[in-house]
C-alpha positions in Angstrom: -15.6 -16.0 -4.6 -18.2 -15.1 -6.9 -17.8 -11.5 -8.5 -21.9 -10.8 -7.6 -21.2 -11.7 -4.1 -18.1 -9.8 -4.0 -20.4 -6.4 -4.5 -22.6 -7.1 -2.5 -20.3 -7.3 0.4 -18.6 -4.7 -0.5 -21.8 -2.3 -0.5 -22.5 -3.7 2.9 -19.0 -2.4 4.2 -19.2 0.5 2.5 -22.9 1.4 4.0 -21.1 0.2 7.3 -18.4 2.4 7.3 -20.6 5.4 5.9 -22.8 4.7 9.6 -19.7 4.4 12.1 -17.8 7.4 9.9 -21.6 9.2 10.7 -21.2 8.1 14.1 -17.8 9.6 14.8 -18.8 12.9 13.4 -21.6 13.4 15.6 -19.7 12.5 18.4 -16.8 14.7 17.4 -19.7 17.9 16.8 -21.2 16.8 20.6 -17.3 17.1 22.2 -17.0 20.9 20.8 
């Protein structure tokens, strides 16, 4: 696997997991 790739993917999971971790925080604010 090239190394450039290999960043690039793992920017996209990061900014993925940043919007779902987002997500569950607003829903977890909402329950209270």
């Amino acid at each position: 696997m090239n190394r450039k790739v290999f960043r690039v993917m793992k920017v996209k999971h990061l900014k993925t997991l940043l919007k779902s971790g987002t997500f569950i925080i607003i829903l977890e604010m909402s329950r209270i």
